[in-house]
Backbone as CSV, one residue per row, in Angstrom:
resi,resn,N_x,N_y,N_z,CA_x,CA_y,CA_z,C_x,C_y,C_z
1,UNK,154.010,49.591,27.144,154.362,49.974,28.515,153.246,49.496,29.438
2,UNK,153.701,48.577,30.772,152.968,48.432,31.345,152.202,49.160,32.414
3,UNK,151.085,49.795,32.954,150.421,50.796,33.534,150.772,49.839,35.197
4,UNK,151.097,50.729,35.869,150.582,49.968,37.751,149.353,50.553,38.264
5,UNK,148.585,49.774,38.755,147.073,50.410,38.754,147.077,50.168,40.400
6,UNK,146.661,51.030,41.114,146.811,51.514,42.478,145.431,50.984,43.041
7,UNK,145.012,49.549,43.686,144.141,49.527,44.321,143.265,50.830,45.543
8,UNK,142.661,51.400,44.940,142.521,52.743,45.541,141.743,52.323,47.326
9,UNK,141.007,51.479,47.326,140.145,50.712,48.487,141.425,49.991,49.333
10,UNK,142.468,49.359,49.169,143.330,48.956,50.038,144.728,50.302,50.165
11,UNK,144.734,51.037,49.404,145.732,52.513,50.116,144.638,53.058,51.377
12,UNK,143.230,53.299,51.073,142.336,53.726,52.237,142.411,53.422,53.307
13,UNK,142.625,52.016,53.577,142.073,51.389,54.802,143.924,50.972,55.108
14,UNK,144.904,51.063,54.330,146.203,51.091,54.633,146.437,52.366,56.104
15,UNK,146.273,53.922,55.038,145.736,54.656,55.622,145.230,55.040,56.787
16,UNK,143.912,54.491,57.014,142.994,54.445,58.204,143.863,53.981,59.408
17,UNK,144.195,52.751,58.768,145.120,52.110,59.959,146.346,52.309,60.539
18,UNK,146.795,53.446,59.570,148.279,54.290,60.327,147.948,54.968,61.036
19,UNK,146.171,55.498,60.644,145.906,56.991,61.451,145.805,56.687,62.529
20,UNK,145.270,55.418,62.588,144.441,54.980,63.698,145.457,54.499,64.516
21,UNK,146.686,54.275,64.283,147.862,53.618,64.877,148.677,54.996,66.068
22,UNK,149.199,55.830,64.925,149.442,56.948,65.077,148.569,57.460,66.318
23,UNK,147.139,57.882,66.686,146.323,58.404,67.670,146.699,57.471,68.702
24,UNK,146.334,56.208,68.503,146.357,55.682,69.431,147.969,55.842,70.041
25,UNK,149.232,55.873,69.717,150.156,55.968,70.238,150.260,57.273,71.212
26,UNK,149.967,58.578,70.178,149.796,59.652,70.742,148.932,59.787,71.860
27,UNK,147.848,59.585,71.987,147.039,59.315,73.184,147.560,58.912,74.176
28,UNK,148.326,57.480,74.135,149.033,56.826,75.009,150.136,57.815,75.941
29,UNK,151.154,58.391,74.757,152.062,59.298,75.556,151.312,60.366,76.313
30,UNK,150.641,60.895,76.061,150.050,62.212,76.533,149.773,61.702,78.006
31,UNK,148.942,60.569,77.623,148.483,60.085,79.048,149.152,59.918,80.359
32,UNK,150.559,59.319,79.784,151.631,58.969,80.521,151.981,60.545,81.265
33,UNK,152.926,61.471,79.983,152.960,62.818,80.686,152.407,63.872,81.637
34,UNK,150.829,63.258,81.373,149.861,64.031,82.119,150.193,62.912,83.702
35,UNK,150.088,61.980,83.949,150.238,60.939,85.255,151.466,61.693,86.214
36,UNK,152.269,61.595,84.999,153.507,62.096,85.773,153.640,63.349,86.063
37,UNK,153.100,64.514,85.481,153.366,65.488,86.495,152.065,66.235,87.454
38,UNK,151.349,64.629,87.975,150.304,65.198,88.743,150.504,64.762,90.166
39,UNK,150.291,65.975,90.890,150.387,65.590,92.190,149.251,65.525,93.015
40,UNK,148.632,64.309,93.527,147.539,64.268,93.787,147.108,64.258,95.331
41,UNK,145.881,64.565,95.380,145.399,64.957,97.077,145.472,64.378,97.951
42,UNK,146.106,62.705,97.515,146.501,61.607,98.333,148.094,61.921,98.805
43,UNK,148.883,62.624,97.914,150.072,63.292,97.856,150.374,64.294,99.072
44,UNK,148.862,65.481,98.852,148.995,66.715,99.610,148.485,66.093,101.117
45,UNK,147.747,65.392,101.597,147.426,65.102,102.617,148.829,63.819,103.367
46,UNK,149.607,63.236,102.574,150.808,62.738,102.926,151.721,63.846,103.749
47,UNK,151.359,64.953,102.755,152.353,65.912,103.065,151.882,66.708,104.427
48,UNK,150.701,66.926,104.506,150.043,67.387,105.888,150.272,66.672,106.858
49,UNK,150.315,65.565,106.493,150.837,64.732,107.716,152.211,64.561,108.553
50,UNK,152.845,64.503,107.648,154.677,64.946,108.019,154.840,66.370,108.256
51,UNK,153.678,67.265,108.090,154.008,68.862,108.715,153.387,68.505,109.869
52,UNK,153.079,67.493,110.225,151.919,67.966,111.926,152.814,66.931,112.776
53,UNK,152.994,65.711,112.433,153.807,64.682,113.366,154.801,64.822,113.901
54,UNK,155.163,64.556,115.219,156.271,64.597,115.676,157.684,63.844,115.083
55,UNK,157.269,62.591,114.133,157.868,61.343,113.723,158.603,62.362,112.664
56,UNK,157.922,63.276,112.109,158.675,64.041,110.884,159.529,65.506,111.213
57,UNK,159.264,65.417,112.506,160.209,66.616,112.859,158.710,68.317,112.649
58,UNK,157.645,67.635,112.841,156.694,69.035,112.048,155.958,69.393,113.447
59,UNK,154.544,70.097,113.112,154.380,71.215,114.131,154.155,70.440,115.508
60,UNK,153.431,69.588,115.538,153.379,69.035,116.812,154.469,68.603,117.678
61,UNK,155.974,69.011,117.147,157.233,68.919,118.094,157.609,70.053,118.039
62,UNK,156.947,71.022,117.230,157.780,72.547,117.404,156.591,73.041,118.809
63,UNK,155.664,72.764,118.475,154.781,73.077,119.739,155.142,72.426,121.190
64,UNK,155.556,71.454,120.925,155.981,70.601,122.303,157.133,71.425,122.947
65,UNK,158.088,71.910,122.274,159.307,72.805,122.301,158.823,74.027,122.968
66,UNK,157.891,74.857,122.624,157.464,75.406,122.817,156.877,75.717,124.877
67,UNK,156.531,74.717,125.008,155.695,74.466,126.098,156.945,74.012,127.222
68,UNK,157.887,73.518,126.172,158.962,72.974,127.369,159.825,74.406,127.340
69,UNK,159.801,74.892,126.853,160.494,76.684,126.933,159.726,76.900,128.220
70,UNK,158.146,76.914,127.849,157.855,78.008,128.871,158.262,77.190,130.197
71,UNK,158.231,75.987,130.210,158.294,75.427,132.080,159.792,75.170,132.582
72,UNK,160.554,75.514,131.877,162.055,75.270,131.929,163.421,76.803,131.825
73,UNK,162.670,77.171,131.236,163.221,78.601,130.903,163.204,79.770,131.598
74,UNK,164.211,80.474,132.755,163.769,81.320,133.172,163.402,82.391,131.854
75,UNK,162.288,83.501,132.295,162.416,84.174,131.390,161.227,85.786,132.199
76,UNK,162.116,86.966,131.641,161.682,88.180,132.259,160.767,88.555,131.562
77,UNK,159.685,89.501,131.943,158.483,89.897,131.110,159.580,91.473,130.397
78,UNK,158.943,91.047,128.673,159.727,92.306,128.320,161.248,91.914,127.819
79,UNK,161.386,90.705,127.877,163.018,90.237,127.718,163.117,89.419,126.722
80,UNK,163.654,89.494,125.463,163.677,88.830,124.096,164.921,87.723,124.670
81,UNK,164.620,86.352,124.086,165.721,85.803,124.241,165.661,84.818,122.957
82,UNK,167.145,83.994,123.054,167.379,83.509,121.382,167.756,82.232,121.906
83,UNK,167.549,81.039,120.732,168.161,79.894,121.070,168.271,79.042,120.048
84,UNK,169.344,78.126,119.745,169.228,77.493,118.544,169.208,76.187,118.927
85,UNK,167.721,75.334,117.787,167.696,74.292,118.937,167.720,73.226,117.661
86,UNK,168.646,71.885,117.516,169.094,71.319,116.852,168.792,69.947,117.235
87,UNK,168.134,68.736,116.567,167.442,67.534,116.836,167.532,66.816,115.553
88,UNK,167.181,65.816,115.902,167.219,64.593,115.401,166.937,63.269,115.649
89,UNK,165.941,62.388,115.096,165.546,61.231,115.584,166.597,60.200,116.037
90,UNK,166.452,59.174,116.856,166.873,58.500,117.002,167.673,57.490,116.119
91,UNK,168.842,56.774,116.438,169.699,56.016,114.943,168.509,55.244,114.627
92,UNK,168.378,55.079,113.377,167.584,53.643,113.027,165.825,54.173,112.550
93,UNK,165.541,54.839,113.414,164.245,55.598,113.230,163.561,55.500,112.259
94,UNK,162.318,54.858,111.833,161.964,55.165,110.633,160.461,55.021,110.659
95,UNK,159.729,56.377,110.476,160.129,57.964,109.742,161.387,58.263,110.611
96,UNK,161.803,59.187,109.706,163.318,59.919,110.787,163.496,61.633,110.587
97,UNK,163.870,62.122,111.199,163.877,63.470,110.843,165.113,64.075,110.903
98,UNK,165.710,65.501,110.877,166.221,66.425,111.794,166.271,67.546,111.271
99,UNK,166.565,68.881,112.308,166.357,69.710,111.783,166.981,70.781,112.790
100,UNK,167.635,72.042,112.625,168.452,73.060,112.681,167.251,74.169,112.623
101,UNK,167.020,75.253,113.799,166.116,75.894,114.029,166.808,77.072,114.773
102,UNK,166.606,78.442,114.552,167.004,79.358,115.355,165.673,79.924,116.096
103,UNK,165.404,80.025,116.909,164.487,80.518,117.518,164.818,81.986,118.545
104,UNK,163.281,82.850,118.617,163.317,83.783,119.354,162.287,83.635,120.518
105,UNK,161.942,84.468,121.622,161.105,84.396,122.145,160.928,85.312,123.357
106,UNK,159.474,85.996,123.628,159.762,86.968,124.589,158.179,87.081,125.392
107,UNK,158.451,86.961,126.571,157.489,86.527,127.424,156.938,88.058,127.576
108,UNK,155.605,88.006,127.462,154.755,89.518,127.682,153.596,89.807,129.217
109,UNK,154.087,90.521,129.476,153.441,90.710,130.916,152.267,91.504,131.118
110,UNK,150.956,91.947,131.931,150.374,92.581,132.451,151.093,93.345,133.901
111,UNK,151.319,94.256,133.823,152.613,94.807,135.026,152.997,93.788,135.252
112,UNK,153.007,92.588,136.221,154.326,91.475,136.588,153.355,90.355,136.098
113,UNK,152.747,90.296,135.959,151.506,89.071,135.613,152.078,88.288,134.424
114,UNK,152.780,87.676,133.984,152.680,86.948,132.709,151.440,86.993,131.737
115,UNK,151.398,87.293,130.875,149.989,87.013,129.894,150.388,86.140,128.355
116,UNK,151.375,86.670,127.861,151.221,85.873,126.658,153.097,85.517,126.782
117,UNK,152.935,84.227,125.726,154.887,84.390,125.502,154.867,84.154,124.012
118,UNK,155.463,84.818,123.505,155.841,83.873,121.820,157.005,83.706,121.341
119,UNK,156.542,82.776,120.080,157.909,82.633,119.778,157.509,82.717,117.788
120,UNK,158.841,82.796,117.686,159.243,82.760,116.022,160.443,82.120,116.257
121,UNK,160.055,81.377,115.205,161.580,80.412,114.748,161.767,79.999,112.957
122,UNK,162.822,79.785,112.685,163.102,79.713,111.417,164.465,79.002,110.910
123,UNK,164.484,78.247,110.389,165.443,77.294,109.707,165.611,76.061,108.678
124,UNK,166.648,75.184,108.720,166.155,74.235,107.558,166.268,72.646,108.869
125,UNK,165.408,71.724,107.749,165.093,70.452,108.255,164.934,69.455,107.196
126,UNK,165.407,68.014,107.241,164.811,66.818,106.391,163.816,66.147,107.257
127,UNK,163.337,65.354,106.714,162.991,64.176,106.831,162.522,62.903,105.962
128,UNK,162.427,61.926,106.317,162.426,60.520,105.394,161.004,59.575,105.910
129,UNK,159.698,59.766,105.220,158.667,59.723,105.961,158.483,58.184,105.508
130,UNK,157.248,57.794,105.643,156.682,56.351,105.466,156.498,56.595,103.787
131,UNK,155.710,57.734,103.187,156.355,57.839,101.495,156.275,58.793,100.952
132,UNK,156.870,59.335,101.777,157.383,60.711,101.394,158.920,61.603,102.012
133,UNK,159.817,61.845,101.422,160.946,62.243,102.057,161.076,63.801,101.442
134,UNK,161.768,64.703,102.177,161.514,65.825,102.088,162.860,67.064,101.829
135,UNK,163.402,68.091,101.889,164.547,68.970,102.298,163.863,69.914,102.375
136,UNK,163.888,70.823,103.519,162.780,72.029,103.758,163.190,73.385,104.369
137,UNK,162.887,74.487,104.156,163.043,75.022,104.599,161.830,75.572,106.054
138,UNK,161.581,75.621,106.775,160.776,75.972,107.876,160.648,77.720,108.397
139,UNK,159.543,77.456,109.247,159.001,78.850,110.160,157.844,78.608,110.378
140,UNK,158.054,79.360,111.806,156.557,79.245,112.681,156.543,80.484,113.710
141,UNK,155.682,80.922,114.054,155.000,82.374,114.603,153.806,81.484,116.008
142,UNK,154.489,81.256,117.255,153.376,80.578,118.059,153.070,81.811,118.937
143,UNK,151.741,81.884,119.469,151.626,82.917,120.563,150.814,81.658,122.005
144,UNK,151.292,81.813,122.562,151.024,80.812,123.723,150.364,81.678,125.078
145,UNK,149.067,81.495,125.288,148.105,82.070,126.761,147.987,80.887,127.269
146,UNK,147.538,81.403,128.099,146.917,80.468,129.539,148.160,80.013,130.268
147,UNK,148.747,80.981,130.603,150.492,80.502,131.583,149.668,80.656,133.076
148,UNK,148.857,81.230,133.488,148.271,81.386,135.051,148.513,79.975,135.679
149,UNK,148.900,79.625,136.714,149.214,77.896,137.431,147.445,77.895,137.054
150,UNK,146.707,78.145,137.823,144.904,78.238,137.514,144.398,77.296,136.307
151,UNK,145.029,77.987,135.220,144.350,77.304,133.744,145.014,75.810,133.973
152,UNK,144.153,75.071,133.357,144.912,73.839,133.386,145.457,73.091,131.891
153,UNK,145.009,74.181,130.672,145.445,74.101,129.307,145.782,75.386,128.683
154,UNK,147.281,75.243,127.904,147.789,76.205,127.108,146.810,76.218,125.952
155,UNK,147.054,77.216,125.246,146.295,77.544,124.036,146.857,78.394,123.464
156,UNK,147.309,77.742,121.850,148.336,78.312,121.303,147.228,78.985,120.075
157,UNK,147.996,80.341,119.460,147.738,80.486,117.877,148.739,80.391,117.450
158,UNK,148.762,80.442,115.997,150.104,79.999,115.287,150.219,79.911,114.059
159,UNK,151.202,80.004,113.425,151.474,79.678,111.977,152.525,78.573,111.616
160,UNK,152.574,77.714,110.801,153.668,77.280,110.637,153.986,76.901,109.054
161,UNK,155.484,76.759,108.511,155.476,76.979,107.258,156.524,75.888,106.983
162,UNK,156.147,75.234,106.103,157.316,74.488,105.394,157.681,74.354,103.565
163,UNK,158.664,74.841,103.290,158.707,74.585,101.753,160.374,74.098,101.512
164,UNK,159.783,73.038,100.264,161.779,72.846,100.064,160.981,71.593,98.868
165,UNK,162.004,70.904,98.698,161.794,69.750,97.122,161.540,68.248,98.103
166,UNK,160.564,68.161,97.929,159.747,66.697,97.975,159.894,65.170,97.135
167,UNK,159.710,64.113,97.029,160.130,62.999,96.535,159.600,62.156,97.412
168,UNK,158.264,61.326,96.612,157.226,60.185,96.868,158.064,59.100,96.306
169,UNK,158.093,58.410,97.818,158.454,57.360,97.545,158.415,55.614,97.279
170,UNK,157.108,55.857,96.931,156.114,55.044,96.113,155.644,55.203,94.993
171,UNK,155.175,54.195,94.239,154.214,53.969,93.254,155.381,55.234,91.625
172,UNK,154.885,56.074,91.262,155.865,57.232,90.281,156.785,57.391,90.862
173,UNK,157.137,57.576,92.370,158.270,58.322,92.717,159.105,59.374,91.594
174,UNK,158.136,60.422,91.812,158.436,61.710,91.196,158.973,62.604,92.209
175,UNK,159.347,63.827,91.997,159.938,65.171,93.037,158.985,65.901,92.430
176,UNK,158.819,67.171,93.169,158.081,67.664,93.644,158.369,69.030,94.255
177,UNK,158.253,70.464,94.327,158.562,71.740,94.843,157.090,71.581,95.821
178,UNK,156.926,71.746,96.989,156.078,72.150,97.872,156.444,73.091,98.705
179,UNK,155.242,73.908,99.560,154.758,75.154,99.994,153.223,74.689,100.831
180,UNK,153.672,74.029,102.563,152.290,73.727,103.272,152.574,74.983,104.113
181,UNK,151.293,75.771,104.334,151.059,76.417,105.699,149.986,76.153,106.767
182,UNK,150.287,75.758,107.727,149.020,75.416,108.648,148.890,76.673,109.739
183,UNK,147.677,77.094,109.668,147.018,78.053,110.413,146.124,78.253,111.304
184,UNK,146.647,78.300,112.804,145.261,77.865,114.053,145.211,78.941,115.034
185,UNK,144.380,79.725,115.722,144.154,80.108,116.603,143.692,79.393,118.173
186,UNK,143.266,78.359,117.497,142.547,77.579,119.364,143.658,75.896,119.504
187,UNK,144.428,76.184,119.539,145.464,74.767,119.667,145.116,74.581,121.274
188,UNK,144.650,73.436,121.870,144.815,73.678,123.419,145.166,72.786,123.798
189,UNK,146.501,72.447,124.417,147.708,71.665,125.457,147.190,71.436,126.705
190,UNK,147.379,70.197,127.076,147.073,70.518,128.813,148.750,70.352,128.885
191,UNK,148.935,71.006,130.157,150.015,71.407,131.010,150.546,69.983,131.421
192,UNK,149.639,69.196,131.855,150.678,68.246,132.664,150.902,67.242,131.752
193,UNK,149.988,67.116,130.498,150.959,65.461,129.496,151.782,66.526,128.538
194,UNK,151.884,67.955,128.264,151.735,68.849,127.055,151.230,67.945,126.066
195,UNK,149.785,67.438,125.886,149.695,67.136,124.460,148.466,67.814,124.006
196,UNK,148.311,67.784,122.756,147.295,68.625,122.601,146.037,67.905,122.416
197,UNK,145.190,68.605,122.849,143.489,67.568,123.170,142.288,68.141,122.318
198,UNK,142.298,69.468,122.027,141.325,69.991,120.867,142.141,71.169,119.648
199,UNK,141.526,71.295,118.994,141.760,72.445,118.084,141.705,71.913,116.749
200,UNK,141.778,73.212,116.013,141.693,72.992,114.534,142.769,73.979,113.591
201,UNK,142.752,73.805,112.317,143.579,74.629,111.825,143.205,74.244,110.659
202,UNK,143.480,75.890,109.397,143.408,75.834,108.288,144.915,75.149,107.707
203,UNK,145.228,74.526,106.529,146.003,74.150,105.596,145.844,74.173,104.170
204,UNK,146.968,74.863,104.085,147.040,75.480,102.682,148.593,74.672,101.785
205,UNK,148.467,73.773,100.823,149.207,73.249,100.364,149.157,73.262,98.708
206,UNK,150.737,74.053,97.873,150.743,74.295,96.832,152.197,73.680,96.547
207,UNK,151.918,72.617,95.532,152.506,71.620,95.042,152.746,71.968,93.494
208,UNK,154.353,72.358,93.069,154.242,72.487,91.885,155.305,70.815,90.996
209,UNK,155.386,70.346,90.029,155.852,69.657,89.217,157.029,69.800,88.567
210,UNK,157.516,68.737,88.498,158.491,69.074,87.431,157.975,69.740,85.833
211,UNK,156.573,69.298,85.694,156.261,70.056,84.558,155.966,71.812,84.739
212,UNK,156.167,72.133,85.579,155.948,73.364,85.709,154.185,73.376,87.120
213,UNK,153.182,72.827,86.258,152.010,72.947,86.794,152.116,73.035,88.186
214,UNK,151.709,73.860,88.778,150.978,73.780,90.263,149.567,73.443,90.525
215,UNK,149.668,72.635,91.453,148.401,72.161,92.863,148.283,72.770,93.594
216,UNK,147.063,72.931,93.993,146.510,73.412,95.135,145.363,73.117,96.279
217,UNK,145.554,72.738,97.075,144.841,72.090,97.725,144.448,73.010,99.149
218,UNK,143.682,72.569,99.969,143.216,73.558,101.036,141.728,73.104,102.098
219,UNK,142.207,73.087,103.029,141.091,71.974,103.930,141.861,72.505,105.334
220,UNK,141.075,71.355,106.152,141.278,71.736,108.146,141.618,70.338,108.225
221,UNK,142.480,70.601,109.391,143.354,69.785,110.219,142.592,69.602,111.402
222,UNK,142.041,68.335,111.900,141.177,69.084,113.233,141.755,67.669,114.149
223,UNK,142.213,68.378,115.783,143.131,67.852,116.196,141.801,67.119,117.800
224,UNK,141.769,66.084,117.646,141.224,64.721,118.396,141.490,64.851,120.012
225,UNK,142.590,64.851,120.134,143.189,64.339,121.242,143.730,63.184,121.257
226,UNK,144.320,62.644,122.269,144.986,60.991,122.468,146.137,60.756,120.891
227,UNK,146.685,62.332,120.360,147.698,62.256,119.987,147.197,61.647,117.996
228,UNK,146.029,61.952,117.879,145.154,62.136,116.474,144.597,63.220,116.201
229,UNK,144.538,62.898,114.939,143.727,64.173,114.013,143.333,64.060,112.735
230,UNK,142.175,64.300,111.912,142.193,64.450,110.741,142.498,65.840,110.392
231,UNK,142.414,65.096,108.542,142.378,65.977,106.903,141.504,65.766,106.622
232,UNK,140.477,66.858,106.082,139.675,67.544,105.276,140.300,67.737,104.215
233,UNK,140.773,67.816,103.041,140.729,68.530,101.511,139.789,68.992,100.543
234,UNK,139.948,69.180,99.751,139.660,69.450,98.477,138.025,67.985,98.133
235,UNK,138.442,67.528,98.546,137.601,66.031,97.978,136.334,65.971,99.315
236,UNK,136.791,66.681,100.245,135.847,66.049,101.055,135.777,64.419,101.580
237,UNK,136.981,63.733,101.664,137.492,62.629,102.134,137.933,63.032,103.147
238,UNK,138.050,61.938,104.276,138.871,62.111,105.240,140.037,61.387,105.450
239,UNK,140.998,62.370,106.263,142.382,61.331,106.087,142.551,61.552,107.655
240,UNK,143.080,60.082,108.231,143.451,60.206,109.769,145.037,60.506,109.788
241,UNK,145.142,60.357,110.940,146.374,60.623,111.696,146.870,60.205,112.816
242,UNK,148.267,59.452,113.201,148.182,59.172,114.325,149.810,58.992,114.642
243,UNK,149.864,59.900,115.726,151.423,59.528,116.473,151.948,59.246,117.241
244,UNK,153.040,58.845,117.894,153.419,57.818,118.922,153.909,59.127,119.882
């Protein structure tokens, strides 16, 4: 009977080289999985940006709204009033927006004096950004001083909120669950361009994955004038801003 004698030095390095095959594949996937469900600070500051621009339907047109209430609107001190205010960019537009908003608002007096007016509003909105497109749900809490003819700039505080399913539309083009809130007390408008010329605001942006994982990110918005502003994040980079 003939014996088969098992080169024991070439099963080893047979071996070695599956293992080594094997890791390396595994490595590879992991890597991939991990890419894809990360949403990164280049992501969250995209997204800050389409909450503040007018081009995306975000706070800097809910504020503009705002300002055109107060100079257009009769309105009694003490008198809640409602309005639903419904927009949309222009055909062709691109970024493009629109968005469906119910709003409240009630002008507050010193005996007849005007002193503060606010508003709350709440509803849903898209938009289709430079790379990022969105479905959202919205809300914002503005309190607006300086109505005296005298002052020659409004100055808003405020909250504003957007969450709904996201989709980058570049590079992975993955989706995305987001949750931005931007938070300011000193917003200040002048009256005669309404645009806004100083202020700042906190932003708070939590980005979860299709893998489940959530992001979190969190920095200031600080607003220029001449219709700019940066991002601050997490990184300590800066990101500009700029709208027409």
């Amino acid at each position: 009977m003939k014996k088969k004698i098992i080169n024991t030095k070439l099963l080893f390095t047979v071996l070695i080289a599956a293992g080594l095959t094997f890791t390396v594949a595994s490595c590879k996937k992991d890597s991939t999985s991990t890419t894809a469900a990360t949403v990164t600070e280049a992501d969250a500051a995209e997204l800050t940006t389409d909450a503040v621009t007018p081009e995306t339907g975000g706070m800097t047109a809910q504020l503009s709204t705002s300002t055109t209430i107060e100079k257009t609107v009769v309105l009694s001190c003490g008198v809640s009033k409602d309005s639903t205010i419904i927009k949309s960019s222009a055909a062709g537009a691109s970024p493009s927006y629109s968005y469906n908003l119910n709003w409240n608002y009630m002008l507050t007096c010193n005996g007849i004096i005007p002193s503060q007016l606010t508003f709350n509003f709440t509803g849903t909105g898209s938009y289709d950004g430079t790379r990022l497109s969105s479905k959202d749900n919205s809300q914002g809490a503005f309190t607006l001083t300086g109505l005296p003819p005298a002052s020659s700039q409004y100055l808003f505080s405020s909250t504003y909120t957007r969450t709904g399913t996201t989709t980058s539309k570049i590079a992975r083009q993955y989706t995305f669950t987001s949750n931005i809130k931007i938070t300011s007390s000193n917003i200040a408008v002048d009256k005669t361009t309404q645009q806004i010329v100083s202020g700042t605001a906190t932003v708070t942006i939590a980005a979860t994955s299709t893998s489940g994982k959530t992001f979190i990110f969190n920095g200031i918005v600080t607003f220029l004038g001449n219709k700019k502003a940066t991002i601050v994040l997490n990184s300590g980079v800066t990101y500009n801003i700029q709208w027409s």
